[in-house]
C-alpha positions as CSV (number, residue, x, y, z in Angstrom):
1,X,13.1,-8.1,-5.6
2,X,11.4,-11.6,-6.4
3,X,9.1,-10.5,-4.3
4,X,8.2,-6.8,-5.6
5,X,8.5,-8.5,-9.5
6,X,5.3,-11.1,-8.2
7,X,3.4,-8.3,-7.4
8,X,3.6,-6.2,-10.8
9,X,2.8,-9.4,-12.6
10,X,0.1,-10.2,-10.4
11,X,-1.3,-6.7,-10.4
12,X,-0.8,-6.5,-15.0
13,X,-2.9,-9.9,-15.2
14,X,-6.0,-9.6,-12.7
15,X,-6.3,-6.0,-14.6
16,X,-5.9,-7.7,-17.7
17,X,-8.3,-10.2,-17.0
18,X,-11.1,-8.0,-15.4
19,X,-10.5,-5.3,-18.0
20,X,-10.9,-7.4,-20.8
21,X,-13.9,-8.5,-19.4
22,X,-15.4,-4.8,-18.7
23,X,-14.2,-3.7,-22.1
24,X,-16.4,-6.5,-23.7
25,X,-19.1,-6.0,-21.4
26,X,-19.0,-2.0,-22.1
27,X,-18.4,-0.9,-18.9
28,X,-15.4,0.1,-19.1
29,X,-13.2,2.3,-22.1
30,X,-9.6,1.0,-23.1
31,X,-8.4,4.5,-21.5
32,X,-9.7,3.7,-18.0
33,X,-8.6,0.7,-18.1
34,X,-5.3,1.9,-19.2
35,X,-5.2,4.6,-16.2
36,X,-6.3,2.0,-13.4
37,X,-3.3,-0.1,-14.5
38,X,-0.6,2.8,-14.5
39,X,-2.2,3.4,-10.9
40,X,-2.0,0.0,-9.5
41,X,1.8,-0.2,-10.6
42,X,2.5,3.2,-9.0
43,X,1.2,1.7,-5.7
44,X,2.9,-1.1,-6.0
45,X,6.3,0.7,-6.9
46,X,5.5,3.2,-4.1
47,X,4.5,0.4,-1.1
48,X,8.3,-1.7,-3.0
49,X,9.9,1.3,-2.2
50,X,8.6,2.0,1.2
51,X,9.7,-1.6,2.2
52,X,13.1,-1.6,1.2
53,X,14.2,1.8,3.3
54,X,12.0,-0.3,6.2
55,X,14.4,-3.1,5.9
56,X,17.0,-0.5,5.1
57,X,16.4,1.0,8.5
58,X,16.0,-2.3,10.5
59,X,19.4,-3.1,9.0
60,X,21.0,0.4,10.2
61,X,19.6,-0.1,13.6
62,X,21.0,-3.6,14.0
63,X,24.4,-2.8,12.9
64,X,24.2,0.1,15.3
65,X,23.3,-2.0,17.9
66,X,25.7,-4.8,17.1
């Protein structure tokens, strides 16, 4: 959980760093930058979610096993 709650914060400043940046520079409108964001988190709460039935898996298998 640590883990996936690094990554979201990780992911909301580097876009809200660089899109600050692109805003100013006019290369990029508040709207896109508002849509790459959402994306980015639904990666990373897709790839959070994908790990933890991994490890949910591995931990089925080893109790199986045990």
């Amino acid at each position: 959980m640590m883990l996936f709650l690094h990554f979201e914060t990780h992911a909301f400043l580097l876009f809200s760093w660089r899109g600050g940046a692109l805003i100013e520079g006019g290369l990029l409108s508040e709207g896109e930058l508002l849509l790459m964001q959402n994306r980015a988190l639904q990666m990373e709460y897709i790839g959070a979610a994908y790990l933890r039935a991994c490890f949910n898996i591995f931990s089925i298998c080893i109790i199986a096993i045990s």
